[in-house]
C-alpha positions in Angstrom: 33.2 -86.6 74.6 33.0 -83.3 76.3 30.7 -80.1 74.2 28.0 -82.4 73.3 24.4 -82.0 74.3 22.3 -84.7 76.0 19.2 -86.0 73.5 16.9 -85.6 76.4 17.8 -81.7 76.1 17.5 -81.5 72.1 14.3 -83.3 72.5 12.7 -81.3 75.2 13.4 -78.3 72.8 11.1 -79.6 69.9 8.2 -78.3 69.7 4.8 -79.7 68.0 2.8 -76.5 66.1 0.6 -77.1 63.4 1.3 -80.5 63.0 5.1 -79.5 62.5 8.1 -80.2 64.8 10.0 -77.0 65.3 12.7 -75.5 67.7 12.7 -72.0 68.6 15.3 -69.7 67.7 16.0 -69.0 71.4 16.5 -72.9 72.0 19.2 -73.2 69.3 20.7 -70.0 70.3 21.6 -72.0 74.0 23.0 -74.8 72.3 25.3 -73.1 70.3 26.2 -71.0 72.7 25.0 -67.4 70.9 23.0 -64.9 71.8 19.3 -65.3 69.6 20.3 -62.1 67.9 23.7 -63.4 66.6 21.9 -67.1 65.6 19.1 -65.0 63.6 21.8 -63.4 61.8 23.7 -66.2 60.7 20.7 -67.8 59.4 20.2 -64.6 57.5 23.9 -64.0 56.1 23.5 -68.2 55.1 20.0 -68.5 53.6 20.8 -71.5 51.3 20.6 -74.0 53.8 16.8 -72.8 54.7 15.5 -71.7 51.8 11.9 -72.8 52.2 11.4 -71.1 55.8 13.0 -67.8 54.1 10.4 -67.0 51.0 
């Protein structure tokens, strides 16, 4: 299938802080193709999804 994004590249993204596995916004913004500004906005506009990273 064409679009989809090799594991090896998700998984290079993921990050290990504070004993938490996390992805930076400007990581996510590549694979979906977005600037980091737009991603941080949708994330905004569509808290309900993320509503304990949010509060």
């Amino acid at each position: 299938m064409e679009g989809l994004i090799p594991v090896e590249s998700v998984v290079q993204g993921i990050n290990l802080i504070r004993g938490q596995k996390v992805m930076l916004d400007s990581d996510l913004a590549v694979f979906y193709w977005v600037g980091t500004k737009v991603l941080n906005q949708a994330v905004k506009r569509n808290t309900e999804p993320f509503p304990d990273i949010l509060k």
